[in-house]
Legacy VTK file of the C-alpha trace (Angstrom):
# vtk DataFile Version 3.0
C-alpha trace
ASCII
DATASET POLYDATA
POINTS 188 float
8.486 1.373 -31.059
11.662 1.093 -28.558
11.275 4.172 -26.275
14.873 5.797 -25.127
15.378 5.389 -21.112
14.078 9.249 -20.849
10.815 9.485 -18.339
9.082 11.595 -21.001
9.435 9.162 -23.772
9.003 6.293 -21.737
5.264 8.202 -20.735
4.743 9.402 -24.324
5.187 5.800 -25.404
2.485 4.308 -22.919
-0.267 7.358 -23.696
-0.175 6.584 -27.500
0.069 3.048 -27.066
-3.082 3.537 -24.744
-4.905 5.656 -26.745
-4.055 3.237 -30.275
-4.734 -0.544 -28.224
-7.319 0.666 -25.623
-10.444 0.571 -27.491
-9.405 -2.731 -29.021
-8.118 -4.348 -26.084
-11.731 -3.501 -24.659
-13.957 -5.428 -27.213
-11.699 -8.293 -26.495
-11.785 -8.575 -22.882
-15.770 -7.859 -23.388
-16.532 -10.972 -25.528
-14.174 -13.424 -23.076
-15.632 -12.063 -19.644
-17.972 -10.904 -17.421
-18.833 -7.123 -18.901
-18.754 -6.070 -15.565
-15.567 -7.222 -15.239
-13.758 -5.874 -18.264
-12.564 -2.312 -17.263
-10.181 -4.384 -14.603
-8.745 -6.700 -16.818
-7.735 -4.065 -19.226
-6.617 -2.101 -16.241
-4.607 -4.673 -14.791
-3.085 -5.213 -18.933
-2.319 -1.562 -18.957
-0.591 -2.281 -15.643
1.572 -5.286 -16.757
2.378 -2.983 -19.783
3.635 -0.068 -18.299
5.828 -2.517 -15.748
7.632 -4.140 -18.806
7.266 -1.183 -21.477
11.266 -2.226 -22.264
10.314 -5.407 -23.508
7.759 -3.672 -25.687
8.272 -5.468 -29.560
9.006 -2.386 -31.954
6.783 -3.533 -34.994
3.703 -1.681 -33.917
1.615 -4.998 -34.621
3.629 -7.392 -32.848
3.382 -4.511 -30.057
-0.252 -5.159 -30.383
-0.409 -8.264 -30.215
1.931 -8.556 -26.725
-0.511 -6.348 -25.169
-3.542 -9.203 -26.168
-1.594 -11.783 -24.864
-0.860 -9.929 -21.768
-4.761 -9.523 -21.457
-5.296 -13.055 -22.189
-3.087 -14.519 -19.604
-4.639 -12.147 -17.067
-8.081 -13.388 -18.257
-6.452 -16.884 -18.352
-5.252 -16.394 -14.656
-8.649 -15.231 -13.547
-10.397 -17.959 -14.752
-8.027 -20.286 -12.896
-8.467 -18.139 -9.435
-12.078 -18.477 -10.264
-12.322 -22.461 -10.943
-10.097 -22.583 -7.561
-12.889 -20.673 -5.576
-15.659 -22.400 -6.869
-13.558 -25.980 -6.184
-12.655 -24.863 -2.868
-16.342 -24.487 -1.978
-17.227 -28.071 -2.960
-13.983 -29.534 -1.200
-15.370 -27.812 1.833
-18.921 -29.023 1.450
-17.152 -32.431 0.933
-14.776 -32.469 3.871
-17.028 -30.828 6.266
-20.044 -32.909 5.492
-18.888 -35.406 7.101
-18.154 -33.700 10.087
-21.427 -32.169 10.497
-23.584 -34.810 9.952
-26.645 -35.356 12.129
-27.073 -38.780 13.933
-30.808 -38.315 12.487
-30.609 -36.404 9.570
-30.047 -37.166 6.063
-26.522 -37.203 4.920
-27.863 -34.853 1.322
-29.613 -32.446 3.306
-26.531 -31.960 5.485
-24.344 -31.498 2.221
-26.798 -29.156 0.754
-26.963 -27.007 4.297
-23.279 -27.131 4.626
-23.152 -25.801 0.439
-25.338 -23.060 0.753
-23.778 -21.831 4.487
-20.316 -21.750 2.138
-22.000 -19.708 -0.596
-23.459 -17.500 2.337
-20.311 -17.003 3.652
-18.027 -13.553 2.588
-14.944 -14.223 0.822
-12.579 -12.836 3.370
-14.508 -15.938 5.745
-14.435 -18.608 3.045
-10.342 -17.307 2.610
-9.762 -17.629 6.432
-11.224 -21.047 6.645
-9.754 -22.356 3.724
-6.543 -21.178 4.409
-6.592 -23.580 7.860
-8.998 -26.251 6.812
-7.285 -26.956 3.527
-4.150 -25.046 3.325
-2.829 -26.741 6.611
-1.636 -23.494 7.993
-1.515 -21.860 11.199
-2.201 -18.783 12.323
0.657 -16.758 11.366
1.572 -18.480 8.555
-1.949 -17.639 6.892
-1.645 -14.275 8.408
1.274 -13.962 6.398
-0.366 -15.487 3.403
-3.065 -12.340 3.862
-0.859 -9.874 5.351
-1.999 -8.962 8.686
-0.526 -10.172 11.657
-1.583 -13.148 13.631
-4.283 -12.044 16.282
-6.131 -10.197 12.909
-6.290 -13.704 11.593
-7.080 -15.162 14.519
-10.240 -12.985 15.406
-10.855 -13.270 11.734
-10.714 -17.016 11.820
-12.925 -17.146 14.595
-15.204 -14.691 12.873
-15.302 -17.250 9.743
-15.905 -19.818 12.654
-19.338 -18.380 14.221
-20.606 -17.328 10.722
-20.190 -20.146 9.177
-21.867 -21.950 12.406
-24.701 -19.937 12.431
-25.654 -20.219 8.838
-25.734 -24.137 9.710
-27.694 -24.034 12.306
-30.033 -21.403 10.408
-29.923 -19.111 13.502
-30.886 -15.730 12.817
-27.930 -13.261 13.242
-28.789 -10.587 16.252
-26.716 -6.864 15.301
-26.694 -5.803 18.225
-27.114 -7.212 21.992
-29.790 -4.946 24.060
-28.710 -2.643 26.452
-30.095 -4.162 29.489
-28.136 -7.268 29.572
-25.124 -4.710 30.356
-27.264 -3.045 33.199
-25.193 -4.083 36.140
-27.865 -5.036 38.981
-27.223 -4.283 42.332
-29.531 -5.135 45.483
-30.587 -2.398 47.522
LINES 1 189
188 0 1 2 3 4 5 6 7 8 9 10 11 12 13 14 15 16 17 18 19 20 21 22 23 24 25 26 27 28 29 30 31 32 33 34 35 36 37 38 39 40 41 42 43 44 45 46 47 48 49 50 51 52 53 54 55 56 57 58 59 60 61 62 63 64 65 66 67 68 69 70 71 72 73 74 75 76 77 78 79 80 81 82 83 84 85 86 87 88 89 90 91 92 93 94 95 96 97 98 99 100 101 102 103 104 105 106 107 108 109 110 111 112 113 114 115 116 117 118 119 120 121 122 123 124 125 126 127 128 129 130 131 132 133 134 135 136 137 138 139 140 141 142 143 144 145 146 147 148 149 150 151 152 153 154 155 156 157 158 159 160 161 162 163 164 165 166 167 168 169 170 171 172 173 174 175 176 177 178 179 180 181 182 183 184 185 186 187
């Protein structure tokens, strides 16, 4: 199943290889992850496929095969991102427990407050906070890390900050501020 350097062959190559492995390829991500999840897995296969298509074994069943274990290191390497986020979570609830711990309240509760504010937290906060708290980096290094420049991180650090502040002291978030308290008052 070599493919000549042409464009057209090269294309013709992926679309039957597609239209032979796809259904296939589908079951098996299905069984090993989320359902909902599946569609990007195989999408993200496809992708690592069409990148190295010259490296494509020309038995078609070995070919077959390298395209599974493509899919199963990308299911592999989701796992792993996934175990990371969840262990991040607890490190935080760890670390930051003890920080936040009320002279009169009990040391569990505090854990389990400081647990659920990190599940209550988005991702792109629980990133921003990680990335300082337990990355050890500065501004624009993790700015670099996300790609955005350093005040972005900054306001979204800060963001991350009040959010994650809030949900501990269980204050309910206000949208908007009324329109009154930017009434400037003047004396007659």
């Amino acid at each position: 199943m070599r493919q000549p350097s042409k464009a057209p062959d090269r294309e013709r190559t992926f679309r039957l290889l597609y239209e032979l492995v796809h259904p296939e390829l589908m079951r098996f991500v299905q069984r090993r992850a989320h359902p909902d999840h599946a569609e990007d897995v195989v999408a993200d296969a496809f992708l690592v496929v069409w990148r190295r298509l010259d490296e494509l074994p020309s038995r078609h069943d070995d070919a077959r095969a390298w395209i599974f274990g493509i899919t199963r290191n990308i299911l592999l390497n989701t796992h792993r991102g996934e175990r990371r986020r969840l262990a991040l979570g607890v490190r935080l609830a760890d670390a930051a427990a003890l920080a936040y711990l009320d002279e009169d309240a009990d040391p569990i509760v505090n854990r389990i407050d400081l647990g659920k504010a990190w599940c209550a937290l988005s991702e792109t906060h629980q990133e921003a906070l990680g990335l300082v708290v337990f990355e050890d980096l500065n501004a624009p290094q993790a700015a670099a890390v996300l790609g955005i420049s350093p005040v972005a991180f900054r306001l979204r650090l800060s963001r991350a900050r009040r959010a994650l502040r809030l949900l501990l002291e269980h204050l309910p978030r206000h949208s908007s501020t009324p329109a009154a308290s930017f009434e400037r008052t003047t004396t007659p």
